[in-house]
Backbone bond lengths (Angstrom), bond angles and torsions (degrees), N, CA, C in turn:
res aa  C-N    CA-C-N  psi(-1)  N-CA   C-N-CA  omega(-1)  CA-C   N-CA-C  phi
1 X - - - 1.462 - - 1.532 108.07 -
2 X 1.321 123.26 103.86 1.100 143.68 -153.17 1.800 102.31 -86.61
3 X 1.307 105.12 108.56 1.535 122.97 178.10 1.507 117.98 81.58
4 X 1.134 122.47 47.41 1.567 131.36 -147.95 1.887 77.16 -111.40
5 X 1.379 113.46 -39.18 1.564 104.76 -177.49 1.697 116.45 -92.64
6 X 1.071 124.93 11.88 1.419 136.14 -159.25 1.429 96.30 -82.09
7 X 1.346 126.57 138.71 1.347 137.22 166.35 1.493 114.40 73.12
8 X 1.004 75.78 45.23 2.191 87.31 168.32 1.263 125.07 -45.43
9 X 1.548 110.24 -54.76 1.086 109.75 166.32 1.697 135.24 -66.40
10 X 1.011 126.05 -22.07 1.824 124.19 149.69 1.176 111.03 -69.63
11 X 1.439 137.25 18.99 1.557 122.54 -172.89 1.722 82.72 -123.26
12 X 1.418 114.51 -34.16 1.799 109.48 163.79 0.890 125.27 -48.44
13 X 1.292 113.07 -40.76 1.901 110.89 -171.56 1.735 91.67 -82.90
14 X 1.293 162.05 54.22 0.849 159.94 163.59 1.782 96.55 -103.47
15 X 1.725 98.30 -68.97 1.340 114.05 -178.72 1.827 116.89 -26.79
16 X 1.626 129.80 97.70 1.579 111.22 -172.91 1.203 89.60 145.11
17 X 1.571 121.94 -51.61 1.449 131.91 -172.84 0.933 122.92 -32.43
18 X 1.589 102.36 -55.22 1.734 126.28 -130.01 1.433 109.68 65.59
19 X 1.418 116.29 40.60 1.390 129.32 170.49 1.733 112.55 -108.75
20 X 1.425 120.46 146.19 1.432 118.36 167.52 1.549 109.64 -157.52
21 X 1.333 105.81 145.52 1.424 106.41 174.69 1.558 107.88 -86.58
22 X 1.273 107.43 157.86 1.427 102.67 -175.16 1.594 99.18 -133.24
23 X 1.417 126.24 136.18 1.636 122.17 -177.85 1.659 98.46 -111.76
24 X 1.155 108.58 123.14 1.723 125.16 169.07 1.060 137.92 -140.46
25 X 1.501 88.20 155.12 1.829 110.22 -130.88 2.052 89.99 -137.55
26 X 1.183 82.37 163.47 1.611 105.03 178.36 1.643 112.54 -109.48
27 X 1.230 113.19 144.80 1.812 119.73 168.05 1.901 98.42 -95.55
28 X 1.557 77.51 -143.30 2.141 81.39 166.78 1.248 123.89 -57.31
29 X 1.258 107.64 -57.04 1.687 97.75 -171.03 1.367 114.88 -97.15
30 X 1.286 112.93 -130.88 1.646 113.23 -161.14 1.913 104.76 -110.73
31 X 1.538 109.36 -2.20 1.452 97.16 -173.99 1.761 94.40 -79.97
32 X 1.609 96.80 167.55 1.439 119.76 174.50 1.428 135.19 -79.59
33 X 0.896 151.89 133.86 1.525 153.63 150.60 1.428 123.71 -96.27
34 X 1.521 91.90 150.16 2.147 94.84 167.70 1.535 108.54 -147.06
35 X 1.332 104.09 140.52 1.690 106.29 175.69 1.604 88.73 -123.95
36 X 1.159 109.04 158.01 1.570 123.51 -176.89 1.410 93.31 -67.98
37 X 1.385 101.09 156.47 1.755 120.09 178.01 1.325 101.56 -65.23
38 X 1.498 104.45 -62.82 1.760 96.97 -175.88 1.549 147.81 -73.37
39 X 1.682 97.87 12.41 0.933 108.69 157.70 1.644 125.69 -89.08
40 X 1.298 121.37 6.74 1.433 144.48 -145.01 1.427 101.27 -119.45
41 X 1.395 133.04 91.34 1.583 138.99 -174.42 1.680 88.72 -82.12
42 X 1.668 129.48 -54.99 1.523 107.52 -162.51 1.672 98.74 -160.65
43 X 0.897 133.12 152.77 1.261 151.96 169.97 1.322 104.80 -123.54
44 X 1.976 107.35 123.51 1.179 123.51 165.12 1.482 120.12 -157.78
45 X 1.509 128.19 157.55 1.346 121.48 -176.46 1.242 103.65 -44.34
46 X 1.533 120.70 161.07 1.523 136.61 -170.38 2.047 95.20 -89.82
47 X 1.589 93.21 114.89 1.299 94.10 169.97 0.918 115.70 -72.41
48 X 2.004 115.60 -145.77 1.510 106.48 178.88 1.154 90.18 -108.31
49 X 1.681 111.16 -176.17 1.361 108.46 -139.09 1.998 78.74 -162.77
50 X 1.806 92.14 129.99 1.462 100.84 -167.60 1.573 85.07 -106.95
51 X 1.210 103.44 135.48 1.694 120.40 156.70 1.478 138.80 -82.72
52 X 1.146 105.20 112.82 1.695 93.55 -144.82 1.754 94.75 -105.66
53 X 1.112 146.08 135.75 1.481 142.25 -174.60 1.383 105.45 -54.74
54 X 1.895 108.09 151.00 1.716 99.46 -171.64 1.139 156.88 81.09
55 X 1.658 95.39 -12.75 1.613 127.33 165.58 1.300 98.48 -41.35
56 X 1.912 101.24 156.95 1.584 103.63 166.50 1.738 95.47 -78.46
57 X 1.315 110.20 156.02 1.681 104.47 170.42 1.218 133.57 -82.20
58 X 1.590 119.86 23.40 1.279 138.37 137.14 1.095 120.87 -76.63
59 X 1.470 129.73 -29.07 1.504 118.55 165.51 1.330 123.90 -93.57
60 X 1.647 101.03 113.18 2.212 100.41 165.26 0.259 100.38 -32.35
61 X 1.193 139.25 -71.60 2.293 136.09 -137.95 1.342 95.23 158.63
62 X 1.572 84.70 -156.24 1.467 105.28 -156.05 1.537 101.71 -119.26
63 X 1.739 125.52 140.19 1.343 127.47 167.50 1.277 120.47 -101.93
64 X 1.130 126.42 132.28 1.781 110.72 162.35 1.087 119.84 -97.37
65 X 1.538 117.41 114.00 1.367 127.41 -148.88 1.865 98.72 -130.97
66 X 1.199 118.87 122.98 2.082 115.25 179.85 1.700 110.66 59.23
67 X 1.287 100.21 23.91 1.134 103.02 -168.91 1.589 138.86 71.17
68 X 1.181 107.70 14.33 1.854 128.00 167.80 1.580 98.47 -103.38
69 X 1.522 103.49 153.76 1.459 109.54 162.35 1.581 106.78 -106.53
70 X 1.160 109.35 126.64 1.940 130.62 -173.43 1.661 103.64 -97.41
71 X 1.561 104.13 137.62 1.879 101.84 156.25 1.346 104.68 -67.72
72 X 1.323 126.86 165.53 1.552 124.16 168.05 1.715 82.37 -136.43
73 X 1.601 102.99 114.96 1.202 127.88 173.57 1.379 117.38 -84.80
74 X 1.809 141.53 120.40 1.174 131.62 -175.44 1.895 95.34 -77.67
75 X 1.136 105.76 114.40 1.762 102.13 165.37 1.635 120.92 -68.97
76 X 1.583 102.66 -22.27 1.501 88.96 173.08 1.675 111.35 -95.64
77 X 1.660 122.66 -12.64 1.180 84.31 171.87 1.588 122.21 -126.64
78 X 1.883 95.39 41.79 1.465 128.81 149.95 1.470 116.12 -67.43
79 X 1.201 132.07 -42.35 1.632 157.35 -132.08 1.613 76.42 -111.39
80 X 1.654 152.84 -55.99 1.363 143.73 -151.79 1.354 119.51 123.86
81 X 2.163 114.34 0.17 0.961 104.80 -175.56 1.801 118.73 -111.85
82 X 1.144 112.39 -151.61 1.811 92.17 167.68 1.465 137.78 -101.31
83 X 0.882 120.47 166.29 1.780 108.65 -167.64 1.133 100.71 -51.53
84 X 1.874 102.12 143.19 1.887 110.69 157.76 1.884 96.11 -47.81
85 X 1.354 113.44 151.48 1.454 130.10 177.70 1.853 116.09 -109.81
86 X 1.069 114.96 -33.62 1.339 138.75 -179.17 2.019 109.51 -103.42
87 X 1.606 110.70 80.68 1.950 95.74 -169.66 1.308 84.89 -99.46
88 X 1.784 125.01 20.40 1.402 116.17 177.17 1.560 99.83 -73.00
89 X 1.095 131.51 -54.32 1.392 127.83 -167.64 1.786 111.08 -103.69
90 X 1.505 106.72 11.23 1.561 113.69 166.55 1.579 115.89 -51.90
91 X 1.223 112.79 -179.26 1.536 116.80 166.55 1.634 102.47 -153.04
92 X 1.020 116.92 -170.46 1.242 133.44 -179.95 1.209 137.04 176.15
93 X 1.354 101.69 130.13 1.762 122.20 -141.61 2.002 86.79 -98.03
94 X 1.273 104.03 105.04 1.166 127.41 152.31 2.151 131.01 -44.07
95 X 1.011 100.33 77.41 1.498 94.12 -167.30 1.576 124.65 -110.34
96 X 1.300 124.37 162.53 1.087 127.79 152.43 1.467 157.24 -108.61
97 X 1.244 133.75 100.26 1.518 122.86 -151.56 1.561 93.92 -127.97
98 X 1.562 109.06 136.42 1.317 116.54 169.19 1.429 120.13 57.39
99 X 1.495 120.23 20.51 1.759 127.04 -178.27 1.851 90.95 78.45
100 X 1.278 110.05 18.00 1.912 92.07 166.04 1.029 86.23 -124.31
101 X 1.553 93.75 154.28 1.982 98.71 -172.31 2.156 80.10 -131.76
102 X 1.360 107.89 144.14 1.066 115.64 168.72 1.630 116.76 -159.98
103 X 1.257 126.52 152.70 1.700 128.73 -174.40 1.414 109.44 -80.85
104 X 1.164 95.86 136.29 1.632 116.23 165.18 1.360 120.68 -101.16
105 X 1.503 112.52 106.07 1.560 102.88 163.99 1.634 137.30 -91.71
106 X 0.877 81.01 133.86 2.047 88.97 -173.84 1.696 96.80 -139.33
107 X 1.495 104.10 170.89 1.516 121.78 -139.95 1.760 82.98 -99.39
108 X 0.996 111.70 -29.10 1.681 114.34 -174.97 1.572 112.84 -164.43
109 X 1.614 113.73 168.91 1.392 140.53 -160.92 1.429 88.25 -116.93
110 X 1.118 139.02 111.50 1.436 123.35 137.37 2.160 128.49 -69.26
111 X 0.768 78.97 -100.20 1.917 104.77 174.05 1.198 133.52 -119.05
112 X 1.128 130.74 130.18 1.590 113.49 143.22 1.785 148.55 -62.35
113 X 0.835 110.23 115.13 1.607 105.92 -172.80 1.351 125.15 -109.32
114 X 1.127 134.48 127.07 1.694 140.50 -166.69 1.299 102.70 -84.55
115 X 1.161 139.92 139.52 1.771 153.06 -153.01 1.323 130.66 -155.79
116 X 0.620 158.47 140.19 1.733 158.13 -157.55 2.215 95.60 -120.35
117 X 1.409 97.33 129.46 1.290 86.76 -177.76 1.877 125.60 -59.32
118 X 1.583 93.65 -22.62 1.782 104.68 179.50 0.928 99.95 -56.37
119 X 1.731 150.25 -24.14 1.104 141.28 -149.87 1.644 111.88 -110.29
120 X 1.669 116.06 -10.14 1.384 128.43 153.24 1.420 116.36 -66.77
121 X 1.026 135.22 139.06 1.738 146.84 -170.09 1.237 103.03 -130.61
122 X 1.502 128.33 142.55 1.116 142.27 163.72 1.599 116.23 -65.57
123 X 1.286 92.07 133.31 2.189 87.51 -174.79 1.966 115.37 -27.31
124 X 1.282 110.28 138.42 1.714 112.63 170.17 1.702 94.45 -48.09
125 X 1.168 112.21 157.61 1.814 156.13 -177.51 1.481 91.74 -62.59
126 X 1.221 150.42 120.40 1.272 123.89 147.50 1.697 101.29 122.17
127 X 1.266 110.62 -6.93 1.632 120.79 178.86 1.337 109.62 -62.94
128 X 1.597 117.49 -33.83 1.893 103.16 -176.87 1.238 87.03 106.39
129 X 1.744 125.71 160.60 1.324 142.93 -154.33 1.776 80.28 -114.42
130 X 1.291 120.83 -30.89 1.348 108.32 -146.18 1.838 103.59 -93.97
131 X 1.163 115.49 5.44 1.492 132.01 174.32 1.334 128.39 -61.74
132 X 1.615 127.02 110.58 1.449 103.93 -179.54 1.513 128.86 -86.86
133 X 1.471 119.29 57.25 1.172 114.92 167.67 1.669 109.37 -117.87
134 X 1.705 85.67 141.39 1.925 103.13 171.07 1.555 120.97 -72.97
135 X 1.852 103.12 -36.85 1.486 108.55 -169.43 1.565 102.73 -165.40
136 X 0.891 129.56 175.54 1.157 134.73 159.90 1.705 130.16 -143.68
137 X 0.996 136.66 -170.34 1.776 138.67 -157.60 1.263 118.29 176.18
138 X 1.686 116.80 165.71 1.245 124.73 169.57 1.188 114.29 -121.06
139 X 1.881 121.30 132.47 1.313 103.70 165.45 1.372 90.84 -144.56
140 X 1.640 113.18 133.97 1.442 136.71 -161.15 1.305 122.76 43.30
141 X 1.657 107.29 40.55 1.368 125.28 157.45 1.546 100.88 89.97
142 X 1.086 112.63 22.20 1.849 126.49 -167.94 1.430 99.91 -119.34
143 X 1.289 112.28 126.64 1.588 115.41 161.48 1.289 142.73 -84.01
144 X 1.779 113.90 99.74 1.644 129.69 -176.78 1.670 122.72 -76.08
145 X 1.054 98.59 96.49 1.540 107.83 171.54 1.705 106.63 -75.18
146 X 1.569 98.70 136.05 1.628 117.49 178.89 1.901 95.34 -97.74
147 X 0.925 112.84 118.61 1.574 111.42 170.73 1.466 100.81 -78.96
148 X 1.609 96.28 141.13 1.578 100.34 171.10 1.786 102.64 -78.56
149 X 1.343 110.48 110.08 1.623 98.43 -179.17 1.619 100.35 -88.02
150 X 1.563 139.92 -46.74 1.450 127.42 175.56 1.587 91.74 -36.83
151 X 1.078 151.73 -57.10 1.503 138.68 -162.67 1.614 94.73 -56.54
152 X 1.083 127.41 -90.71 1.458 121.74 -163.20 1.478 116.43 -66.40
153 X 1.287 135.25 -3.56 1.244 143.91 134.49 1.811 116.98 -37.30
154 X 1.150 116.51 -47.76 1.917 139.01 -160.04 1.655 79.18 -101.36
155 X 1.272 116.60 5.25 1.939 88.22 178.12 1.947 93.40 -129.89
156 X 1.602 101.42 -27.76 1.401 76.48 -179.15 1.432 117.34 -108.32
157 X 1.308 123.69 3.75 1.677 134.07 169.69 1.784 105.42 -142.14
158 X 1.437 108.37 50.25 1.412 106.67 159.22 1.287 137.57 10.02
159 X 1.422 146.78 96.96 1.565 124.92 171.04 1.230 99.75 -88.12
160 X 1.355 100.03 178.92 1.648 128.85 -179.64 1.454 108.03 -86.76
161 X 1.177 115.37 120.25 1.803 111.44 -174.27 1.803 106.76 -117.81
162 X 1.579 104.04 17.87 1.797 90.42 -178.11 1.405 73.64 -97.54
163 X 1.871 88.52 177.58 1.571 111.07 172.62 1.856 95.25 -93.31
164 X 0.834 106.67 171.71 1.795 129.30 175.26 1.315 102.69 -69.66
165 X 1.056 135.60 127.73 1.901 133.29 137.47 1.056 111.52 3.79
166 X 1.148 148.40 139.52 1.524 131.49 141.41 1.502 116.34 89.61
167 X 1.550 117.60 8.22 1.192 106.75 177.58 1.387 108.57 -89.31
168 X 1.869 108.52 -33.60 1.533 106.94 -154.52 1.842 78.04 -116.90
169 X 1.318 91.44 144.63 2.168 117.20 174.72 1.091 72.58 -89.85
170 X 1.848 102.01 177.88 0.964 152.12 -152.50 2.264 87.76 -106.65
171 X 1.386 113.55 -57.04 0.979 129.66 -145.78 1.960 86.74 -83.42
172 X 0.921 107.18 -58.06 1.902 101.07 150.82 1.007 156.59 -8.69
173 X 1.541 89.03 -63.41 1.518 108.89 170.03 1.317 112.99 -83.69
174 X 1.323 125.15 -42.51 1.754 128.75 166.94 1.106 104.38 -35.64
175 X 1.388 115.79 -62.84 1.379 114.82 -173.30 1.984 126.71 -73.83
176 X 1.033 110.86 4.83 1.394 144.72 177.92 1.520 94.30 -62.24
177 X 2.118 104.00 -72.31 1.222 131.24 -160.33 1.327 116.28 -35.81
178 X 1.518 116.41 -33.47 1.551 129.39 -164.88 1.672 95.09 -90.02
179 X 1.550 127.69 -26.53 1.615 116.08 177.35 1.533 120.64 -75.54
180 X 1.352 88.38 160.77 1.404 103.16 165.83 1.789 134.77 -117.15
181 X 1.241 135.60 125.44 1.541 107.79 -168.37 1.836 97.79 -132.04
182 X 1.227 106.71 166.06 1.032 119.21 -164.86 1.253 114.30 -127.91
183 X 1.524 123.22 93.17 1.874 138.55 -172.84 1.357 96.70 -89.31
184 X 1.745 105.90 133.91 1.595 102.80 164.31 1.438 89.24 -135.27
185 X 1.315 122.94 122.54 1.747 132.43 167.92 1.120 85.48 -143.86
186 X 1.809 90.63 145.28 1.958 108.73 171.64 1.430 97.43 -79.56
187 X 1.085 122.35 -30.04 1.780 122.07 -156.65 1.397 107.99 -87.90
188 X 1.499 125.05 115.12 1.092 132.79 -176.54 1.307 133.36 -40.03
189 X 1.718 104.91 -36.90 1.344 124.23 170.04 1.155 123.04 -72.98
190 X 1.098 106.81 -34.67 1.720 111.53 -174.57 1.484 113.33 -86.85
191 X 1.452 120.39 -14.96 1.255 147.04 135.99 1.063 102.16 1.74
192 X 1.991 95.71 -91.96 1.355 139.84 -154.69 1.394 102.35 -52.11
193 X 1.932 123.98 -61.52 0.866 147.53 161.16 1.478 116.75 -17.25
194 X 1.294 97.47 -63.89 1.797 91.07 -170.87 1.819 104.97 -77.19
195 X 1.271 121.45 -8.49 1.419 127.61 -151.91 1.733 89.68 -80.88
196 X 1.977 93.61 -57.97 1.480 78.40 -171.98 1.772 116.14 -84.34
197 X 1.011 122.40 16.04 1.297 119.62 173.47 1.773 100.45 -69.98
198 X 1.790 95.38 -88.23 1.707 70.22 159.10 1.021 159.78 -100.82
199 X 0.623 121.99 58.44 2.025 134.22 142.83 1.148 96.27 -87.34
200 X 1.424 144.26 -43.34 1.437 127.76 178.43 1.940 100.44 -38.56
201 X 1.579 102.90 -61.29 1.401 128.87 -166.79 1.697 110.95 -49.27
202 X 1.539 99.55 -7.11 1.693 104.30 -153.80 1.304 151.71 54.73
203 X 1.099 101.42 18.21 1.660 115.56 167.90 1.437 108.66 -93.60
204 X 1.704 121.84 157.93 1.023 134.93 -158.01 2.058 86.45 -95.75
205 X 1.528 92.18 160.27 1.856 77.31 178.80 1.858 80.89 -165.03
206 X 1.818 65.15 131.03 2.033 93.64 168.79 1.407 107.54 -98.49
207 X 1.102 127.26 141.22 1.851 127.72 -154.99 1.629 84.72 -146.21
208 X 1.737 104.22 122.90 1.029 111.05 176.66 1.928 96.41 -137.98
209 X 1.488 90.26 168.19 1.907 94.15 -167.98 1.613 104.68 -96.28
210 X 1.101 130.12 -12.22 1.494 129.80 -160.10 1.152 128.87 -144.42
211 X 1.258 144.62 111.04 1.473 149.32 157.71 1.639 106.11 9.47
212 X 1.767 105.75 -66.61 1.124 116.54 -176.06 1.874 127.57 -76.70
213 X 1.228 89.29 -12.66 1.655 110.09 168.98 1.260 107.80 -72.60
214 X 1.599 123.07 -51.99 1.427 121.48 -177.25 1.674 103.78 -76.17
215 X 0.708 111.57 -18.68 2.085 104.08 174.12 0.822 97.49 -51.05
216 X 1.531 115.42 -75.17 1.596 124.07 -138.02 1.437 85.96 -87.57
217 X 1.415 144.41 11.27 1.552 120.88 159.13 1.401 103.53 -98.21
218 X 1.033 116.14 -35.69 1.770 109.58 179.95 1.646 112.05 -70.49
219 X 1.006 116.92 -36.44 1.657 126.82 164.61 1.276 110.32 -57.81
220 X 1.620 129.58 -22.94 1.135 126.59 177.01 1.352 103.61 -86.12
221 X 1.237 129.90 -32.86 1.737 133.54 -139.96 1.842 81.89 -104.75
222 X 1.474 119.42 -5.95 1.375 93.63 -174.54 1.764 107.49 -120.24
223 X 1.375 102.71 -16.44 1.561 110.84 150.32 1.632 136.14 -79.88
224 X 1.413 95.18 11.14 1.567 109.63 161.81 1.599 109.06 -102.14
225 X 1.139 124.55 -18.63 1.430 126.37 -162.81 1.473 127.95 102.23
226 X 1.339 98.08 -14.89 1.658 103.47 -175.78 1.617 110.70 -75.13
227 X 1.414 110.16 -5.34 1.408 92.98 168.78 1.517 114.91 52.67
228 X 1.888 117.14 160.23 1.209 111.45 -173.86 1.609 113.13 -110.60
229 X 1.391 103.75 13.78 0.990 116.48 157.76 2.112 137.77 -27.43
230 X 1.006 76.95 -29.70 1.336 101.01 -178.11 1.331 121.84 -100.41
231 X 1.360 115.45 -13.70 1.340 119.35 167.25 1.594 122.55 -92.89
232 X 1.392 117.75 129.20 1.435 116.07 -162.49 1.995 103.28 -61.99
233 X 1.255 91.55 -39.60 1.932 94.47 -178.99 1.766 93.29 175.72
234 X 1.512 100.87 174.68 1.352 100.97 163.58 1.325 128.50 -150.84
235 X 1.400 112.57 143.78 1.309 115.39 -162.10 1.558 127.89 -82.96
236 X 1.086 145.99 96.34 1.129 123.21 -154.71 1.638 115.29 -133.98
237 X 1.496 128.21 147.97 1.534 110.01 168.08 1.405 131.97 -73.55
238 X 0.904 110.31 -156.02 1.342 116.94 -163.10 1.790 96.81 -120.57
239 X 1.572 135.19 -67.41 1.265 122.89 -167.47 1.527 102.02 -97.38
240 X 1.255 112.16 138.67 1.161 117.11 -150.08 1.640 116.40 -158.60
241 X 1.303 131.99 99.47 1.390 119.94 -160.36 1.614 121.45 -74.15
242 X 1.256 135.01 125.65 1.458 127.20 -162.09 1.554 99.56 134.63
243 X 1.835 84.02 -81.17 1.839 102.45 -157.68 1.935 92.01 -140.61
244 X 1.330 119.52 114.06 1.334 128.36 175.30 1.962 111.80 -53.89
245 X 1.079 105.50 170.03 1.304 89.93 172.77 1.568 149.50 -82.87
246 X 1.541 87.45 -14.63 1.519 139.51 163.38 1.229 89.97 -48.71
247 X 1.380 117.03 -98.11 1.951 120.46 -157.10 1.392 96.68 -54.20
248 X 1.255 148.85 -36.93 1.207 151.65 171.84 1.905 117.74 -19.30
249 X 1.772 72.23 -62.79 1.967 81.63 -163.37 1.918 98.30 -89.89
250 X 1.688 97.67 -5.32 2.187 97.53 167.41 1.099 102.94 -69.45
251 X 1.560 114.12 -48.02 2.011 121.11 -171.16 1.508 99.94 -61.45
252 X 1.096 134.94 -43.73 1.707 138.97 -162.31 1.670 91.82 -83.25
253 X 1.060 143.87 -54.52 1.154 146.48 -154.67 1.485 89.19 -68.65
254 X 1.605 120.84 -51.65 1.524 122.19 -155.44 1.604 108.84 -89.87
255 X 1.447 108.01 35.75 1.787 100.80 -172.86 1.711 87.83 -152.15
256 X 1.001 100.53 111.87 1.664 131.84 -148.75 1.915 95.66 -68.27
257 X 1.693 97.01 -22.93 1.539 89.33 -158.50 2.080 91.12 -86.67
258 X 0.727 99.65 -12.50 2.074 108.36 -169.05 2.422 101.29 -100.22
259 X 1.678 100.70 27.11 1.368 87.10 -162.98 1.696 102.65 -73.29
260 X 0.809 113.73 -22.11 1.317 114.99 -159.97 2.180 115.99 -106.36
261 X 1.517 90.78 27.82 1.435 93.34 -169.67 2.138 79.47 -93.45
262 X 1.289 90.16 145.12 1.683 102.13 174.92 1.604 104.14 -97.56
263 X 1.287 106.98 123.60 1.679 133.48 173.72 1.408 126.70 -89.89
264 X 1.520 123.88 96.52 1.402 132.40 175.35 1.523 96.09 -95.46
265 X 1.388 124.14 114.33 1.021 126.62 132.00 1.702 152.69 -75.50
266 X 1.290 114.45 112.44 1.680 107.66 -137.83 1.855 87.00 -135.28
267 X 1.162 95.41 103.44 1.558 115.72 161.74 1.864 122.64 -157.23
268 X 1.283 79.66 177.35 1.608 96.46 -155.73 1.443 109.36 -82.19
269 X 1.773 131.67 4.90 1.436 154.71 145.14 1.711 104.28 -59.00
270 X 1.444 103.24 92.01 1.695 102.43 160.91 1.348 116.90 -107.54
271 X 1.498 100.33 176.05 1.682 118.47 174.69 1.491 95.58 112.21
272 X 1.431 94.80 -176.82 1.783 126.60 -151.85 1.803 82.35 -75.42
273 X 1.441 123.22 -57.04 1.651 116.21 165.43 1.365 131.16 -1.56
274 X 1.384 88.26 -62.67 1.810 99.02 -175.88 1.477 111.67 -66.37
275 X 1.604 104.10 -44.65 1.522 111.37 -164.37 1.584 122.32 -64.84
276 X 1.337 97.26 -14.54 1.618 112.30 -160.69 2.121 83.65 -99.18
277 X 1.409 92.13 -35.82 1.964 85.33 173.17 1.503 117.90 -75.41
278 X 1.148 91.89 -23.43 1.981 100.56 173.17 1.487 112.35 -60.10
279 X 1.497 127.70 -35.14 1.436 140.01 165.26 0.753 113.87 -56.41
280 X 1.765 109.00 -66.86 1.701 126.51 169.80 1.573 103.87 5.25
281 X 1.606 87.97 -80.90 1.800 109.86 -131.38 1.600 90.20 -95.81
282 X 1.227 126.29 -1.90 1.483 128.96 174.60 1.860 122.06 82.60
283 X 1.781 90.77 25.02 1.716 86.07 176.13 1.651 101.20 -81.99
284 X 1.649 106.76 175.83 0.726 151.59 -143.79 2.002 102.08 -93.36
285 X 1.088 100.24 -39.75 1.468 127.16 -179.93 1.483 128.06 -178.95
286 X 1.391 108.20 -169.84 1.261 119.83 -173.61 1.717 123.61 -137.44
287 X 1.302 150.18 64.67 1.551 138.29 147.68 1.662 127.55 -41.97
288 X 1.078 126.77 117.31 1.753 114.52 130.77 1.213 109.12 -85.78
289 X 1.753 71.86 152.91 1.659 114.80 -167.67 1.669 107.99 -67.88
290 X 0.987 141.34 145.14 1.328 116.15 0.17 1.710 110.11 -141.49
291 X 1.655 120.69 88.38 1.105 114.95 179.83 1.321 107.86 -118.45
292 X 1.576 112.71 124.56 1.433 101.43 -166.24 1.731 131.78 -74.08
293 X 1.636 89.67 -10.39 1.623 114.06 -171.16 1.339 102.59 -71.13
294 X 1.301 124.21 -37.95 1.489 128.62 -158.63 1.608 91.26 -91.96
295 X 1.225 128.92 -22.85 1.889 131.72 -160.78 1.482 85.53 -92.85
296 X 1.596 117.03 -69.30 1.404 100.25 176.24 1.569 137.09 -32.81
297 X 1.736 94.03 -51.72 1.639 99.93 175.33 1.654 123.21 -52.45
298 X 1.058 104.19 -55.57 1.373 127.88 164.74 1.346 105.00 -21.03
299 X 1.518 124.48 -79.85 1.365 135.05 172.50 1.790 111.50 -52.06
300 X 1.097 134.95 -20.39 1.120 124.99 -151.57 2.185 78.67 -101.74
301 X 1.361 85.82 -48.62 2.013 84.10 178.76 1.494 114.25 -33.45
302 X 1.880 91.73 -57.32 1.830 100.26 160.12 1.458 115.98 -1.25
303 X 1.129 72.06 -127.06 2.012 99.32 146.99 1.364 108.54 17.70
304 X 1.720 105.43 -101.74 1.192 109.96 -178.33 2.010 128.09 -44.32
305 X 1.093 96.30 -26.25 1.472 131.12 -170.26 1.741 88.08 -57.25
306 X 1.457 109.90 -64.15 1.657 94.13 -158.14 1.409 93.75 -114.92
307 X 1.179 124.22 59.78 1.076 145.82 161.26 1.328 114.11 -126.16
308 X 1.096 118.48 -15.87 1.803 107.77 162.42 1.969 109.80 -107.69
C-alpha cells in the first residue's frame, strides 16, 4: 500500500491533541479494524513466509523483510477465528510494540483516517473478559474495532512480569505499604501487568481504563479536600480511548490544585518522539512497556525521592 507511511512529520503534530490517526484494515469478513499509525513501520503485500518448527499456531512463519527476520502473526486467527486461506492477495502491517517489531496479517489495507481521541469508546458493557478489543469507533457510520494487540502479544511471545531478586528491600517495601499510585491503561493486560508489579513493590494501586476516567477521579479526590497529596505519582499510558495520555498529563498540569502529583508515562510508543512529548505536555518522565525492573525502580526512586 503505496504511501501509507508518507508524511510523518504532520502525523506528529497530532500527538498533544487528543488526536490519532488510525490505519484500517479487514480480517475474513467485512467488519473493520484500526491500529494507530504510529505503531505502523510499513505496509506491504504478504511475502513468502518460511515455517519454522514450534511456532505458536498463530504465527505462519517467518518473513525476511530490510534484512531482519519478522514473526508474521495471523490477526484473525489470533483474535479466535480461522486462518486467512488466500496470503496470495494478503498484506501485512509491519509494526512496533515495546522495541519488538513483528507482521500483522490481515486480508486487506483500507485507509487512513485522522480521529480525535473523544471519539474512541471503550468496548460495549456485556462483551465478555475474554474479547480482544481495546476500544472501538465509527467511521462513515461503520463500526471500527481497535484490537487489543499487548493482549495477543502476552499470549503469543510472553514477557516476564516478576521483578528480579534484589530489586525491592525489605525496608522499601514497608514503606511502599503506606503509598498510593494511580494506573490508567485501556488494555486489560497491561492493566494486569502493571497492577501486579506493584503490589509486588507494595504500594496500594487504583487502576483505571481511560484518560478521561482518571480526570474525573482526580477532579473528584481534589474537590473533596483530599488533595493528591497522598498519592505517591501516577502511572499512566499514552493511547487511550476517551482522553489520550498526552491531554491527560496537559489537563493535570493545568489545574493548579493537582500541581505536584508526579507523572510516569509508560507505553508501548518509543523513540526520541515520545521523549521530546514527555517535555511537551509536562510529565514527569518516560518508560516503555513492559519491564517490570525498570517500573519498579522507578517507583522505588519515588519513594526514596520524597523521603529526603
Amino acid at each position: 500500500m503505496a504511501g501509507v507511511m508518507d508524511s510523518v512529520n504532520q502525523r506528529t503534530q497530532l500527538v498533544g491533541q487528543n488526536r490519532l490517526e488510525l490505519l484500517l484494515f479487514r480480517l475474513a469478513g467485512t467488519q473493520l479494524y484500526g491500529i494507530n499509525v504510529f505503531k505502523v513501520k510499513e505496509v506491504l503485500q504478504c511475502p513468502k513466509l518460511t515455517i519454522l518448527p514450534r511456532l505458536n499456531p498463530v504465527v505462519r512463519g517467518v518473513a525476511h523483510i530490510r534484512g531482519g527476520t519478522l514473526p508474521i502473526i495471523d490477526l484473525n486467527k489470533a483474535t479466535g477465528g480461522p486462518g486467512l486461506d488466500d496470503l496470495s492477495t494478503a498484506f501485512v502491517i509491519i509494526t512496533e510494540y515495546n522495541y519488538r517489531v513483528q507482521g500483522f496479517l490481515v486480508r486487506s489495507v483500507e485507509r487512513i483516517v485522522n480521529m480525535n481521541w473523544s471519539d474512541i469508546h471503550p468496548p460495549p458493557r456485556g462483551t465478555g473478559r475474554d474479547h480482544y478489543l481495546t476500544a472501538v469507533t465509527r467511521v462513515d457510520d461503520m463500526m471500527v474495532e481497535i484490537i487489543d494487540v499487548e493482549k495477543i502479544l502476552a499470549e503469543v511471545v510472553p514477557t516476564v512480569e516478576t521483578i528480579t531478586e534484589g530489586v525491592i528491600d525489605d525496608a522499601t517495601h514497608t514503606e511502599a505499604l503506606a503509598r498510593k499510585v494511580l494506573i490508567v491503561d485501556d488494555s486489560s493486560v497491561a492493566r494486569k501487568q502493571v497492577m501486579r508489579c506493584l503490589q509486588e513493590v507494595g504500594v496500594e494501586v487504583v487502576a483505571l481504563n481511560d484518560g478521561r476516567q482518571a480526570l474525573n477521579w482526580l477532579r473528584d479526590l481534589v474537590e473533596t479536600g483530599a488533595g493528591v497529596s497522598d498519592l505517591l505519582m501516577m502511572v499512566s499510558d499514552i493511547e487511550m480511548p476517551e482522553m489520550d495520555g498526552y491531554t491527560l498529563t496537559a489537563e493535570v498540569r493545568n489545574d493548579s490544585r493537582m500541581a505536584g502529583l508526579h507523572i510516569l508515562l509508560h507505553t508501548s510508543l518509543s523513540g526520541v518522539f515520545n521523549q521530546a512529548m514527555v517535555k511537551k505536555v509536562g510529565a514527569d518522565d518516560f518508560l516503555a512497556k513492559f519491564k517490570p525492573d525498570e517500573l519498579a525502580q522507578r517507583v522505588i526512586d519515588r519513594l526514596h525521592a520524597l523521603r529526603e
